[in-house]
TIVEXRO-46302 format. One line per field, with one value per residue (C-alpha): residue number from 1; x, y, z; residue in three letters. Coordinates in steps of 0.1 Angstrom, whole numbers, plus 5000, padded with zeros to 4 digits. Each point is the difference from the previous one (the first is absolute). Example, Ala and Ser with C-alpha at 12.3 -4.5 7.8 and 13.67 -1.06 7.14 Angstrom:
# TIVEXRO-46302
lumkol = c(1 / 2)
x = c(5123 / 5014)
y = c(4955 / 5034)
z = c(5078 / 4993)
torba = c(Ala / Ser)
# end
This chain:
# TIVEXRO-46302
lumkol = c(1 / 2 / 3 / 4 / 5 / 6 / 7 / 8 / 9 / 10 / 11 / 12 / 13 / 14 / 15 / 16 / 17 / 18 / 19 / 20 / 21 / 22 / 23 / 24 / 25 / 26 / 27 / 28 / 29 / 30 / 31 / 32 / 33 / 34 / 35 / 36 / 37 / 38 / 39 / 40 / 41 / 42 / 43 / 44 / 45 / 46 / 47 / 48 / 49 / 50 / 51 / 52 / 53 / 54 / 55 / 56 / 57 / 58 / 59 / 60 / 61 / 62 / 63 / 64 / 65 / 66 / 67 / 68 / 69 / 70 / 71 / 72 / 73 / 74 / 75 / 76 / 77 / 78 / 79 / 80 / 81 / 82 / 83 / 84 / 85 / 86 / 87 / 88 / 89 / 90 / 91 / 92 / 93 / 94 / 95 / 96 / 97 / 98 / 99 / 100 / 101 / 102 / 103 / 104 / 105 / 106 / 107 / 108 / 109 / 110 / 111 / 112 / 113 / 114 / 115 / 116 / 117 / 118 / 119 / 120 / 121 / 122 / 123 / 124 / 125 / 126 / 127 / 128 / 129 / 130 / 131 / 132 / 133 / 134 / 135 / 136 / 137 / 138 / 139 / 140 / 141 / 142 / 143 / 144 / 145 / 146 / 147 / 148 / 149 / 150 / 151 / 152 / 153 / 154 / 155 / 156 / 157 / 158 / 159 / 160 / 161 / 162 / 163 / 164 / 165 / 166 / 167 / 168 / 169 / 170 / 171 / 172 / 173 / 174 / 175 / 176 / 177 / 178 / 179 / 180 / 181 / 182 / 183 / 184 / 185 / 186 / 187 / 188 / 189 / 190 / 191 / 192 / 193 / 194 / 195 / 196 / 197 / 198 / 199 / 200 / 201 / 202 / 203 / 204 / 205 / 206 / 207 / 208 / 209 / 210 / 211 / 212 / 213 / 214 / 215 / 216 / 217 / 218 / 219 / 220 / 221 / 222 / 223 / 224 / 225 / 226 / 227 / 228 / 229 / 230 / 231 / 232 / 233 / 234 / 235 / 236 / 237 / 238 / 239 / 240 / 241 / 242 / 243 / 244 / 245 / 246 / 247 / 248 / 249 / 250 / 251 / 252 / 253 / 254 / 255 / 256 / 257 / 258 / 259 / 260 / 261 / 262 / 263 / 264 / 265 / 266 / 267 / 268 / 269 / 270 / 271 / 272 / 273 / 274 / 275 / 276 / 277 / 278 / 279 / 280 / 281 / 282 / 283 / 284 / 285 / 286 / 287 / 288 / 289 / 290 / 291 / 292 / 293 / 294 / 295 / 296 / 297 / 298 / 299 / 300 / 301 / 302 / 303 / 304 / 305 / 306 / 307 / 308 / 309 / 310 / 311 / 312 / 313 / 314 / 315)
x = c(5333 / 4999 / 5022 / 4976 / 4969 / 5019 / 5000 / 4961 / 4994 / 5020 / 4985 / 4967 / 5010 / 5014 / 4968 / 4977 / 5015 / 5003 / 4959 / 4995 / 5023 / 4978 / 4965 / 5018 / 5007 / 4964 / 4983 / 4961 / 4978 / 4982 / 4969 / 4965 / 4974 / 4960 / 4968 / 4967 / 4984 / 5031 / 5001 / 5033 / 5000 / 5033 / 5003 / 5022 / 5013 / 5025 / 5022 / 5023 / 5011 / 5016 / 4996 / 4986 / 5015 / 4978 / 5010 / 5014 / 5024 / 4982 / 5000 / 4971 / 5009 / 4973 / 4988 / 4979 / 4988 / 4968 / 4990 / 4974 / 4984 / 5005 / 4976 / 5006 / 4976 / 5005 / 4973 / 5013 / 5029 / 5009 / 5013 / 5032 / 5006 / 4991 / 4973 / 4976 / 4998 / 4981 / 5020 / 4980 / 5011 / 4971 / 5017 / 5023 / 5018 / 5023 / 5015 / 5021 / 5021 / 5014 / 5019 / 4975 / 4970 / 4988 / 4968 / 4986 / 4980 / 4984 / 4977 / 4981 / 4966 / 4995 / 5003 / 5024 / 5013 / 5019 / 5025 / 5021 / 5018 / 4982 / 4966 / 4977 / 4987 / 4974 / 5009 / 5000 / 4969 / 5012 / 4982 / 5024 / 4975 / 5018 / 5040 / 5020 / 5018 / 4975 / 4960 / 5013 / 5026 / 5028 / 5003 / 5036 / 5012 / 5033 / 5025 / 5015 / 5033 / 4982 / 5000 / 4966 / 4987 / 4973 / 4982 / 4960 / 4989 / 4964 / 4971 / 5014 / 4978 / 5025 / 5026 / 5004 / 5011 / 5023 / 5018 / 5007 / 5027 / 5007 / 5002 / 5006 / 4972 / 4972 / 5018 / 5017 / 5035 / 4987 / 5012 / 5028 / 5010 / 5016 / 5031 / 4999 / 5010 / 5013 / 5025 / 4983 / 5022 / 5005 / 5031 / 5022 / 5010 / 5023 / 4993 / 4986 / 4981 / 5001 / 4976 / 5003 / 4966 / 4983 / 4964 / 4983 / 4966 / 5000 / 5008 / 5029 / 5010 / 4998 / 5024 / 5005 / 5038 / 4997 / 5026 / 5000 / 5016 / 4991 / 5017 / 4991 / 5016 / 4989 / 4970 / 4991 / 4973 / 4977 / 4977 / 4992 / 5000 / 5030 / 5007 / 5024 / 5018 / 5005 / 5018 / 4997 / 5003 / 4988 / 5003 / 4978 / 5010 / 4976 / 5005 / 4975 / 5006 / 4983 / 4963 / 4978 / 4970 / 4975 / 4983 / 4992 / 4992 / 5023 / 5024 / 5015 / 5028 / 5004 / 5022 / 4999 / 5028 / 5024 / 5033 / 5006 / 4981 / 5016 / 4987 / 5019 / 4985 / 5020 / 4978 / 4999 / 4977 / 4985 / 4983 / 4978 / 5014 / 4974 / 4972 / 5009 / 4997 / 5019 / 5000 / 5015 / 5023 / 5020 / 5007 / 5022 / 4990 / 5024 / 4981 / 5016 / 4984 / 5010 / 4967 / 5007 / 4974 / 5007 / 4978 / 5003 / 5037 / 5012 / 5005 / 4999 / 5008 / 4979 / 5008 / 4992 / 5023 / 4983 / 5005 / 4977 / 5003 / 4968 / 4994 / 4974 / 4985 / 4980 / 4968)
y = c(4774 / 4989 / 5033 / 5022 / 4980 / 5009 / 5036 / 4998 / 4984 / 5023 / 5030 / 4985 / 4995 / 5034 / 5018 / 4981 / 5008 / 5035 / 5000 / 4983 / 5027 / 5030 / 4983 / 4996 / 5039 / 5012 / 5020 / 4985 / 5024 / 4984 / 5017 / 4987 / 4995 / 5009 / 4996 / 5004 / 4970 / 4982 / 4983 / 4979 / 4974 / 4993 / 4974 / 5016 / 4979 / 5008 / 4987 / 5016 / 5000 / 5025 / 5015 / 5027 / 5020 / 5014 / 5029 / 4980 / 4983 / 4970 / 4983 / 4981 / 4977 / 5008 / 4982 / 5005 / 4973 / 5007 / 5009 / 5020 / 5008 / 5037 / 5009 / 5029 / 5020 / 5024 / 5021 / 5029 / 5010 / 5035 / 5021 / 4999 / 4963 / 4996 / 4986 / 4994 / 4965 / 4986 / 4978 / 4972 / 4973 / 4978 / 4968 / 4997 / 4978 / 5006 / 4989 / 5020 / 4988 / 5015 / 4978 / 4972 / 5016 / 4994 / 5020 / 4995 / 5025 / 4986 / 5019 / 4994 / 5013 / 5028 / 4970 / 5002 / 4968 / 5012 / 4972 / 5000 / 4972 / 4976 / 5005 / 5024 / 5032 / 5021 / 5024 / 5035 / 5016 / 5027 / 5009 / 4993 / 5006 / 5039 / 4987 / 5008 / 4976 / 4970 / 5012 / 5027 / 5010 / 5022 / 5019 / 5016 / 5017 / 4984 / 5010 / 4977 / 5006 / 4981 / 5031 / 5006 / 5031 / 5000 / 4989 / 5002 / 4992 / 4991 / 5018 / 4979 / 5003 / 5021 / 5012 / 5029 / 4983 / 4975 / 5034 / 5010 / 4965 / 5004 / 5039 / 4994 / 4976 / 5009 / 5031 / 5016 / 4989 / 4965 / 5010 / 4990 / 4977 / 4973 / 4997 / 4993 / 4960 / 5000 / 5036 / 5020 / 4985 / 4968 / 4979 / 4971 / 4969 / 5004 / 5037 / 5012 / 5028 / 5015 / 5027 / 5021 / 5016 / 5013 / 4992 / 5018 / 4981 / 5011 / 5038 / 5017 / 4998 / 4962 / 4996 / 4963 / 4994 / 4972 / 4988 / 4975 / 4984 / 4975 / 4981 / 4985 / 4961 / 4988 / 4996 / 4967 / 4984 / 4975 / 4983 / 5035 / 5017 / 5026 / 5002 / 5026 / 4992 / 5027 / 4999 / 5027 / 5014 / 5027 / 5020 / 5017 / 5022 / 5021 / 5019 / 5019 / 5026 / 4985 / 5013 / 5010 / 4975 / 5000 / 4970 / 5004 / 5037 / 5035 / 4991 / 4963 / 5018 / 4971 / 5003 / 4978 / 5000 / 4977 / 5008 / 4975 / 4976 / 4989 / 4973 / 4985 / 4978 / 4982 / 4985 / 4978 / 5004 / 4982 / 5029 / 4994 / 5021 / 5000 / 4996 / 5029 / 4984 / 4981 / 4961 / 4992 / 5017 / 4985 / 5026 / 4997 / 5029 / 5011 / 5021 / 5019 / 5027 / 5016 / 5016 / 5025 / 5003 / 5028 / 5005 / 5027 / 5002 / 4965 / 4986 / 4964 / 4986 / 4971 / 4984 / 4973 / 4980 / 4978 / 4983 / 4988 / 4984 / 5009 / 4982 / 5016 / 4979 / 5008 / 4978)
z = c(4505 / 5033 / 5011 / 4984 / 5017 / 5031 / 4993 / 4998 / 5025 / 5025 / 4981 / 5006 / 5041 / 5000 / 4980 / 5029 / 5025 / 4994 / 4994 / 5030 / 5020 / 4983 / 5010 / 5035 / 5001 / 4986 / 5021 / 5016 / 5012 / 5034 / 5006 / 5014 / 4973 / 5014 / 4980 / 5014 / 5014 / 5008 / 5030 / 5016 / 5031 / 5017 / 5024 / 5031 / 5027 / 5029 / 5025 / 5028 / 5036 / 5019 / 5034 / 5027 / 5029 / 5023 / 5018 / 5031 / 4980 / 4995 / 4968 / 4981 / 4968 / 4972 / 4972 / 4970 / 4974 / 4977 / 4963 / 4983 / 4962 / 4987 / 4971 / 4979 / 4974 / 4979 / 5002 / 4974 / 4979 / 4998 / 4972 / 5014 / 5002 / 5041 / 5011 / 5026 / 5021 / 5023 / 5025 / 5020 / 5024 / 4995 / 5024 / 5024 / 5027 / 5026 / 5031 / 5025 / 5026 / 5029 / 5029 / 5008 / 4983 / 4966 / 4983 / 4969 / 4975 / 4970 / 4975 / 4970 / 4984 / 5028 / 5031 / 5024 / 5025 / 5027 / 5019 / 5030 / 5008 / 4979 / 5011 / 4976 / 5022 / 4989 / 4973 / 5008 / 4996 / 4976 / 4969 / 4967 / 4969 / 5004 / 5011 / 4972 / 4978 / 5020 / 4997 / 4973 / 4975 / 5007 / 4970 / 4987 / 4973 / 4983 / 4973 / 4970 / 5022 / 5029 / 5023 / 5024 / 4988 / 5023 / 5023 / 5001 / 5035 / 5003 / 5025 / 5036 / 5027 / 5029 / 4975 / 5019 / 5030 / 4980 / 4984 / 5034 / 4998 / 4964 / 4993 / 4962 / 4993 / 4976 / 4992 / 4968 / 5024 / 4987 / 4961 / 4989 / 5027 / 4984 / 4974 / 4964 / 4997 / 4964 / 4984 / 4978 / 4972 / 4985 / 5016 / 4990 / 5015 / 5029 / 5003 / 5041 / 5004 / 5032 / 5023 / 5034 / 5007 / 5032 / 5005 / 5021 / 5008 / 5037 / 4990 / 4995 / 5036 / 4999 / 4964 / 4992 / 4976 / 4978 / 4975 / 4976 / 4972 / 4973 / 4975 / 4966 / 5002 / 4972 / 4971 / 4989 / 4981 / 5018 / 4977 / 4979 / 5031 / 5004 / 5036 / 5017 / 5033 / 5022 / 5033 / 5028 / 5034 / 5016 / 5038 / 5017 / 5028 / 5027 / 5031 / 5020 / 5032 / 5029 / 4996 / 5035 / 5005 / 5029 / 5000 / 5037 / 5000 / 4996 / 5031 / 4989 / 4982 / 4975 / 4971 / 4968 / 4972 / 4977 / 4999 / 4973 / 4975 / 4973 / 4974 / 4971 / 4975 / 4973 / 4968 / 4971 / 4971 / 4973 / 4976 / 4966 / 4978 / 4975 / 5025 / 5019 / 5033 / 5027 / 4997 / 5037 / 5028 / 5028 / 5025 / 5034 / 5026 / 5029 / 5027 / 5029 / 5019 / 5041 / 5017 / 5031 / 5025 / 5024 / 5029 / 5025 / 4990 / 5001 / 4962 / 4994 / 4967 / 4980 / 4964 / 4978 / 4975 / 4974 / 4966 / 4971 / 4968 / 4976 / 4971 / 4974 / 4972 / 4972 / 4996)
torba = c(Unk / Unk / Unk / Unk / Unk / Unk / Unk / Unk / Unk / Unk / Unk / Unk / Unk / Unk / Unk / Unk / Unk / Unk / Unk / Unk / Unk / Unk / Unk / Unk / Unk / Unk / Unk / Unk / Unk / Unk / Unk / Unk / Unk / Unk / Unk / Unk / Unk / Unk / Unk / Unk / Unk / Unk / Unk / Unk / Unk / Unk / Unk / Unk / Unk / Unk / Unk / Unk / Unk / Unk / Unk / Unk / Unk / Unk / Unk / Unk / Unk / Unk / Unk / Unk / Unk / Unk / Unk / Unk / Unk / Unk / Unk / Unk / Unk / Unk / Unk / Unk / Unk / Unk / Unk / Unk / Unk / Unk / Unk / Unk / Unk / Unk / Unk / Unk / Unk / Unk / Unk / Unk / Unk / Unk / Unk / Unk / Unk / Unk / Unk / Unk / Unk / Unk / Unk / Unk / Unk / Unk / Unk / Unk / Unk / Unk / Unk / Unk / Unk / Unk / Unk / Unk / Unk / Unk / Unk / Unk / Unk / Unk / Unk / Unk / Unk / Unk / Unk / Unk / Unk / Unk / Unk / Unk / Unk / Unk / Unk / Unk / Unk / Unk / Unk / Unk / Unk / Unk / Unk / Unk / Unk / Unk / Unk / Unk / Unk / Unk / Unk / Unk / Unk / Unk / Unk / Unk / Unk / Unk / Unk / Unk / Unk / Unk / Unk / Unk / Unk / Unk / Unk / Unk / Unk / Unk / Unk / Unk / Unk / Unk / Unk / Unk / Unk / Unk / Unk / Unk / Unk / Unk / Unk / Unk / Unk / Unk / Unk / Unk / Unk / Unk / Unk / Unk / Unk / Unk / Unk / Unk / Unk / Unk / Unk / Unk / Unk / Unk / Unk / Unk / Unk / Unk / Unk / Unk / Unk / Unk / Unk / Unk / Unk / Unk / Unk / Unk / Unk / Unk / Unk / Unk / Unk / Unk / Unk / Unk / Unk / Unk / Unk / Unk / Unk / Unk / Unk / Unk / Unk / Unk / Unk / Unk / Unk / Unk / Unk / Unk / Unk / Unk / Unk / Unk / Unk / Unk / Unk / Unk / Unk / Unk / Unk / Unk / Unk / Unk / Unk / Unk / Unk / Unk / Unk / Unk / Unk / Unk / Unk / Unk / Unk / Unk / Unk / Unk / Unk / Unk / Unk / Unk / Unk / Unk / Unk / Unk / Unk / Unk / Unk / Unk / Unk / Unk / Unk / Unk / Unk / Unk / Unk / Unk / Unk / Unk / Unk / Unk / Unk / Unk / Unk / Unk / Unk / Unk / Unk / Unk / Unk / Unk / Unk / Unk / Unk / Unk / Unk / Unk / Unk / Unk / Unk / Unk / Unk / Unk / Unk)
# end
């Protein structure tokens, strides 16, 4: 008797294990879920250091310490699945350091305080009720998959002039910009996905290579809540040809142009599965970038080195 209750009871081990094992291997689709209406408030804040090299060798240490609100609406889902959101900052607060001196930037309901080492200044005298994403939305157009489909740049005052800096803005170069997030097809725990794209928001002169790769870690279930946990990292890499400017007429003969920038970001993230949505992210940015600045033949070379740690949290 008690030999055959044995037998059960490792039949019983061995039959639960073997279900646990299959739900381990089924396959979760991870997609973004929009409805109409819906509207989601993360809490961002960020810290990092780093540093600046002017042209003559001399090197600044930099700092950077604040946090801000993003709010995003959906204002429409299309037929197929994406959807159009508007993207606001409605507050903000940060403070810059560079060597000795400190400033300060704070924001919230269309007012802005301006600070420079610890005493309040008056704020610029700038109109914001039409600056994107603080007086008014900037709208995009996104894809279950996460991917940016577009980008739907309101009337600014002077766009002309700022397309002359950024060729690609506010132009069909703008579609298609970013990378999906999630595969097209479901994955299971412990499987990576990986991408190599080349965006080309500065035109196709200006290519910008990003790779990425994510992983499914693991699916568990937090009060009725099944959350995935999905590590990443990412690199960006840019390089322009130096690029004539005049700022002090036809004969200055100044060149501009970046021989190297290169960011790499490396992720963890907390996503609703049922929801549709993310719940919180902790990212870690590494940003390196060498600026030339050739005038009348002699080249001199600038950079900057920083890091950041982001943390994004649902509200």
């Amino acid at each position: 008797m008690l030999r055959f209750a044995l037998i059960l009871a490792l039949a019983a081990a061995i039959t639960g294990t073997a279900g646990g094992m299959a739900a381990a291997q089924e396959a979760i689709p991870l997609a973004f879920k929009y409805a109409p209406g819906d509207t989601l408030e993360y809490d961002v804040t960020i810290t990092g250091s780093g540093g600046l090299r002017a042209p003559d060798g001399q090197s600044s240490p930099a700092g950077l310490q604040g946090n801000l609100r993003l709010s995003m609406t959906v204002g429409e889902v299309r037929s197929d699945g994406n959807a159009r959101i508007q993207l606001r900052i409605p507050r903000a607060d940060f403070q810059v350091s560079v060597a000795q001196d400190r400033a300060r930037l704070a924001f919230e309901n269309g007012k802005v305080r301006w600070f420079t080492n610890g005493r309040e200044q008056s704020p610029p005298d700038a109109d914001l009720s039409q600056t994107p994403l603080l007086g008014i939305p900037l709208e995009f157009v996104a894809a279950p998959n996460g991917r940016v489909v577009d980008i739907i740049m309101p009337n600014i005052p002077n766009m002309p002039q700022i397309q002359q800096m950024i060729p690609g803005l506010g132009t069909p170069q703008m579609q298609n910009m970013g990378a999906p997030i999630f595969p097209e097809g479901p994955v299971r725990v412990g499987e990576t996905w990986r991408r190599s794209d080349q965006l080309m928001p500065l035109g196709p002169a200006m290519p910008i290579t990003v790779t990425s790769s994510r992983t499914l870690d693991s699916v568990t279930d937090e009060g009725g809540i099944k959350l995935a946990r999905i590590s990443g990292y990412a690199e960006s890499r840019f390089r322009s040809n130096p690029v004539s400017v005049s700022p002090g007429g036809a004969d200055a003969g100044m060149t501009v142009g970046i021989p190297d920038l290169r960011q790499t970001v490396t992720s963890t993230e907390f996503f609703d599965l049922g929801a549709g949505r993310l719940v919180r992210g902790d990212y870690d940015f590494s940003f390196m970038t060498r600026v030339s600045v050739g005038v009348q033949g002699q080249n001199q070379e600038a950079g900057i080195e920083a890091r950041f740690h982001a943390t994004v949290q649902a509200r």
